[in-house]
DOGULUM-505958 format. One record per residue (C-alpha): residue number from 1; x, y, z. Coordinates in steps of 0.05 Angstrom, whole numbers. Each point is the difference from the previous one (the first is absolute). Layout:
BEGIN
REC loke      X      Y      Z
REC  NUM      X      Y      Z
...
This chain:
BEGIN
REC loke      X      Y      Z
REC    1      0      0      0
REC    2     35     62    -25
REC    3      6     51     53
REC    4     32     65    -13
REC    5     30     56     55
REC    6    -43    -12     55
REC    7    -44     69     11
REC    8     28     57     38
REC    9     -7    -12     70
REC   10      2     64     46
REC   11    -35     14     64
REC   12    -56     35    -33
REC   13    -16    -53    -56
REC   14    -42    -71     -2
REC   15     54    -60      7
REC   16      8    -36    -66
REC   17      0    -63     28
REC   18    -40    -25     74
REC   19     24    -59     34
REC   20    -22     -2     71
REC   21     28     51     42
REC   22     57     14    -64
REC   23     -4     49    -54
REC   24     46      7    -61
REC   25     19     49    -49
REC   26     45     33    -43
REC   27     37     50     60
REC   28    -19     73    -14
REC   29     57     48     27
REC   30    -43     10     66
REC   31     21    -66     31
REC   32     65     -1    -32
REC   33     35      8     64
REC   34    -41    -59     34
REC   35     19    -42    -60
REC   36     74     11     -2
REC   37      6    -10     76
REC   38    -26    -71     -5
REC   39     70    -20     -8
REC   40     39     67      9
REC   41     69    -42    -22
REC   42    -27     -6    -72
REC   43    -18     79    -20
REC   44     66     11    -24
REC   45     16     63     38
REC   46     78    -21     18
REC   47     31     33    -60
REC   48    -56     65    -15
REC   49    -27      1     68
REC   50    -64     -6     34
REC   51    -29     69    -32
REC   52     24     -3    -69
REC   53    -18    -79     -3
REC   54    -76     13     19
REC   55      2     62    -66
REC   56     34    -71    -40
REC   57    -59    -39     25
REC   58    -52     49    -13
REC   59     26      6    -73
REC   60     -1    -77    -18
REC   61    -77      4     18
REC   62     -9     36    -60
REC   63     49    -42    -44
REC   64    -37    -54    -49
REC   65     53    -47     20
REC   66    -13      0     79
REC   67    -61    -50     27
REC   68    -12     -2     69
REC   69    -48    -18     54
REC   70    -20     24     69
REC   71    -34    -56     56
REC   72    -28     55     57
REC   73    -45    -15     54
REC   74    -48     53     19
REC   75      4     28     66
REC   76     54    -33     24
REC   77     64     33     36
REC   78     46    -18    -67
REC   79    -53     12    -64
REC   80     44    -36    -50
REC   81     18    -71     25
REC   82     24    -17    -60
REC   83     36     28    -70
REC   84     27    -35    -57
REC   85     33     43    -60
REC   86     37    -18    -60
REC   87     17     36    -68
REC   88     37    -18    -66
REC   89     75     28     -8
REC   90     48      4    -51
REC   91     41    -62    -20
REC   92     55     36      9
REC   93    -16     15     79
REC   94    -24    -77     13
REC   95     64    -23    -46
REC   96     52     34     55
REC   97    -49    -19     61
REC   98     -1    -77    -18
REC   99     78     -3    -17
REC  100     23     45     69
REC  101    -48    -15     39
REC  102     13     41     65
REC  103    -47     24     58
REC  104    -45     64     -8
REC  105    -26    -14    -74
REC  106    -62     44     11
REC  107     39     54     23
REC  108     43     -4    -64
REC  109    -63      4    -37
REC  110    -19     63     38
REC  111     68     29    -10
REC  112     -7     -8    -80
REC  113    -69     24     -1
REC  114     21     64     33
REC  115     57      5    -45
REC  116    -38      2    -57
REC  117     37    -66    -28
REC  118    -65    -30    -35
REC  119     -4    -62     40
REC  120    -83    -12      5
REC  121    -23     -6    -71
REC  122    -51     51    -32
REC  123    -51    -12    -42
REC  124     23     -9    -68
REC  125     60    -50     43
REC  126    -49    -42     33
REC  127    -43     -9    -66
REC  128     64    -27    -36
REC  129     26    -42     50
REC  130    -59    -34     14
REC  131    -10    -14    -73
REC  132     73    -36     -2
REC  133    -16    -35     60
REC  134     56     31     32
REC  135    -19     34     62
REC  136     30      5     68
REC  137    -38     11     62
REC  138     31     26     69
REC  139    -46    -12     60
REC  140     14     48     43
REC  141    -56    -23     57
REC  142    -37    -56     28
REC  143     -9      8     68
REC  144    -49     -1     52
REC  145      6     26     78
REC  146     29    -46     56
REC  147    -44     21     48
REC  148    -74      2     27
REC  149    -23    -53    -56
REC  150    -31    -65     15
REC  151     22    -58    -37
REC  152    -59     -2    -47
REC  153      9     67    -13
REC  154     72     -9    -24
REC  155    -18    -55    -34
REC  156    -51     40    -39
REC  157     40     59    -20
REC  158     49    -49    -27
REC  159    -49    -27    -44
REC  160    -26     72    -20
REC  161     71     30    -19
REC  162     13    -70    -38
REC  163    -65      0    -40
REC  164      6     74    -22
REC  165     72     -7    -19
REC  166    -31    -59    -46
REC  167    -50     43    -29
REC  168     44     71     -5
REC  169     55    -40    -40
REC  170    -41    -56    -44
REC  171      7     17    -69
REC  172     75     36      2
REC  173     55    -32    -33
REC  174     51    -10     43
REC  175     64    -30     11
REC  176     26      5     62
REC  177    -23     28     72
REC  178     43     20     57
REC  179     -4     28     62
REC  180     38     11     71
REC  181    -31    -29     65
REC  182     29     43     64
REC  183    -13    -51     53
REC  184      0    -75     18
REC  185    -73     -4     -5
REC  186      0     24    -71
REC  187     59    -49    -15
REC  188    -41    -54     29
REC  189    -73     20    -31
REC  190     49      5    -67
REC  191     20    -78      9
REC  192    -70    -19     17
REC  193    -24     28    -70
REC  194     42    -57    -37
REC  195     20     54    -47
REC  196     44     46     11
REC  197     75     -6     -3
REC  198     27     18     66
REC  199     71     18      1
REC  200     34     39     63
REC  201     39     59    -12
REC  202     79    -11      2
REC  203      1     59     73
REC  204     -7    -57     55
REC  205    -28     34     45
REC  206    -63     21    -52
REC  207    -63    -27     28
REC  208    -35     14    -75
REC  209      3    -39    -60
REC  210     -6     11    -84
REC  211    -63    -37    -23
REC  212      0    -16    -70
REC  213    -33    -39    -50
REC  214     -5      1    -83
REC  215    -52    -32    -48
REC  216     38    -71     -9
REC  217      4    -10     73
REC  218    -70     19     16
REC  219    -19    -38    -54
REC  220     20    -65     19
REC  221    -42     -4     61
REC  222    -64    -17    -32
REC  223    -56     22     28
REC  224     22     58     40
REC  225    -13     67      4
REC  226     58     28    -37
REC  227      0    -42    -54
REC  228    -72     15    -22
REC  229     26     75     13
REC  230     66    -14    -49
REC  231    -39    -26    -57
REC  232      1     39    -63
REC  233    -77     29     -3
REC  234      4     46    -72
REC  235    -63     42    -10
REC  236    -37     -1    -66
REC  237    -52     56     -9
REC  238     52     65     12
REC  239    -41     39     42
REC  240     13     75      6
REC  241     15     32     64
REC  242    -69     24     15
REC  243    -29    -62    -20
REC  244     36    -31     37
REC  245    -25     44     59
REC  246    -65      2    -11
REC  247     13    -77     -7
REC  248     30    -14     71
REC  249    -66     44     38
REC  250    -49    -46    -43
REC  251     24    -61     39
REC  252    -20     34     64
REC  253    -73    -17    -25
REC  254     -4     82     -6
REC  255    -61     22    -49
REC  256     10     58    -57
REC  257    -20     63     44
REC  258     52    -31     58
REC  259     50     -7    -48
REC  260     -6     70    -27
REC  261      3     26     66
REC  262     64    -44     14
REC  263     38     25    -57
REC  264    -24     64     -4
REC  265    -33      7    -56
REC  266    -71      1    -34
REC  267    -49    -52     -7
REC  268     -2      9    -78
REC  269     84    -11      5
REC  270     -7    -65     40
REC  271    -49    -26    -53
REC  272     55     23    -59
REC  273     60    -34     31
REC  274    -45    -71      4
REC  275    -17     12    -69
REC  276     71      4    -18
REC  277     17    -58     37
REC  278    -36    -43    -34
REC  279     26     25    -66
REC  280     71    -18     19
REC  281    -26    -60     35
REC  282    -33    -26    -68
REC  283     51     28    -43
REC  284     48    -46     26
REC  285    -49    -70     20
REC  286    -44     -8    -54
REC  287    -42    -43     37
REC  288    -20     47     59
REC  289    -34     40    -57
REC  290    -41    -58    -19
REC  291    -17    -25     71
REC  292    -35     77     11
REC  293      0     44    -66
REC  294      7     66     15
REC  295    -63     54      5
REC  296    -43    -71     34
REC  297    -25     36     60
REC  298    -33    -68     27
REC  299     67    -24      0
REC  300     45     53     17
REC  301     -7    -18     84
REC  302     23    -67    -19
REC  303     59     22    -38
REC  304     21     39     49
REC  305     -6    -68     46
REC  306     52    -41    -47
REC  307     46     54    -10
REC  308      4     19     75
REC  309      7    -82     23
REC  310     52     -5    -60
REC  311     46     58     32
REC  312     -9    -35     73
REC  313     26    -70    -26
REC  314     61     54    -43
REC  315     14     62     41
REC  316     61      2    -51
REC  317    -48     45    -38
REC  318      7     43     55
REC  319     61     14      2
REC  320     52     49    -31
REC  321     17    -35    -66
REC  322     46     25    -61
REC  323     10    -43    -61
REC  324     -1      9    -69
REC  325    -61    -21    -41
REC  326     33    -65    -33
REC  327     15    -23     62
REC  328    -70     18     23
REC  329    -20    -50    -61
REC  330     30    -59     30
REC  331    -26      8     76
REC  332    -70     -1    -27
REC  333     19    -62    -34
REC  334     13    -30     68
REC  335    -53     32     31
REC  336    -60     -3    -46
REC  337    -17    -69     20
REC  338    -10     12     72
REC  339    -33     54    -15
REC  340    -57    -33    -38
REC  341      5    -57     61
REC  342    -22     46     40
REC  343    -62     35    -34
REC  344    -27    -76    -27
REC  345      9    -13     78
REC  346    -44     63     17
REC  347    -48    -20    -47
REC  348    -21    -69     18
């Protein structure tokens, strides 16, 4: 199920997700502070410094490249109990992390950022690497607080910063992850995964550890997690930006006038950028056309329906994509199939 940033989560807004006494979101700079002090040893203040790192922070919320989630607890003494946070860096970056590996790897990251080094990938970057399947992600968090949770609890916001990691990255083409844990709890929850690579730093008396893993690795433990995350998922339709918007707010179940309001823009618009949709949709699968021609209103709910469960089962076509339009010819060669599977399955 295809999942993209959770929605903002501040302490005005409704949670985007409910899970008992839990709520979960995409962190809005309000709680930033609450997030990052989860698991204070991970903000990667050594180098910049406490002040300049939370500026750093506040500007990878607003990079495409950044994903990140914030588990709070209402009305308790610490609102944020627990934070995960990742983005995608240059190959460059990850190249001299994973051959050096040395303690303080977020605060390196910080350090570039504020240097202005191009380390977190824009835009146009993440589009291209994620066509070559050639991305590398840094998680910089996944913590939760040590204190004042019961064991189900813990054992809940595990599961919550696990499960939205799944859905945040699904569809991505990666090829390697790494990451730092700053404590023997991390190094041990790292072992537990049956994933990660856990290799101590050469300083002896370091109590962290680099965490890595690429797509061969991952992809040799069948059945896991990381290998469903490391398979190569290539989009077909090449959806534009704003469809691609509008695209990711019609999976919340969110009607025409909430979507207008969501995005900001008129009814009339909404009902344009659907139109177009399906234009590029059937300009490039043939057989969604005939399935629901355009201009059939009695129809039209219902192709919304198969479109929408298509892009669950392939958030790929959510996702920043550049490729050339030859290439774009032989991914719907691969893809067309399932694609028909999928709308004869929705119409038995």
């Amino acid at each position: 199920m295809v999942k993209t940033r959770p929605q903002h989560l501040t302490s005005s807004t409704e949670p985007a997700m409910i899970s008992h006494s839990l709520v979960c979101g995409f962190p809005d700079a309000s709680i930033l502070d609450e997030c990052l002090s989860v698991q204070p040893a991970a903000a990667g203040s050594d180098i910049v410094g406490g002040v300049r790192c939370r500026s750093l922070w506040l500007r990878l919320l607003q990079s495409p490249a950044f994903n990140a989630v914030a588990i709070c607890r209402p009305q308790a003494r610490h609102h944020c109990v627990g934070f995960g946070a990742s983005v995608f860096v240059s190959c460059n970056f990850a190249m001299k992390e994973r051959t050096r590996p040395r303690p303080g790897l977020n605060a390196r990251l910080m350090a570039a950022v504020d240097a202005g080094e191009g380390v977190v990938l824009t835009a146009q970057e993440l589009a291209r690497g994620n066509a070559e399947g050639t991305l590398s992600l840094l998680i910089l968090y996944s913590a939760w607080r040590r204190d004042g949770l019961c064991d189900g609890e813990l054992e809940q916001i595990k599961a919550m910063l696990a499960s939205t990691f799944f859905e945040v990255h699904l569809g991505y083409g990666m090829k390697e992850w790494l990451s730092e844990a700053t404590d023997a709890t991390q190094i041990s929850y790292a072992h537990d995964t049956a994933v990660w690579s856990v290799g101590p730093f050469e300083d002896p008396d370091s109590a962290r550890a680099f965490l890595y893993v690429d797509r061969d690795t991952a992809c040799r433990r069948v059945g896991s997690i990381a290998a469903i995350l490391f398979q190569p998922r290539m989009p077909i339709f090449g959806l534009s930006c704003r469809s691609q918007e509008l695209l990711r707010q019609a999976l919340r179940g969110q009607t025409d006038e909430e979507l207008a309001g969501r995005l900001k823009i008129s009814t009339a618009a909404v009902k344009k950028r659907w139109i177009r949709i399906f234009e590029d949709v059937e300009r490039r699968v043939p057989s969604f056309a005939s399935a629901a021609p355009l201009g059939d209103s009695v129809r039209g709910p219902q192709r919304r329906h198969r479109l929408l469960a298509y892009i669950r089962e392939h958030p790929e076509e959510l996702r920043a994509f550049a490729s050339s339009e030859a290439f774009q010819g032989v991914v719907r060669g691969r893809r067309s199939d399932a694609f028909d599977r999928l709308m004869n399955r929705s119409q038995q």
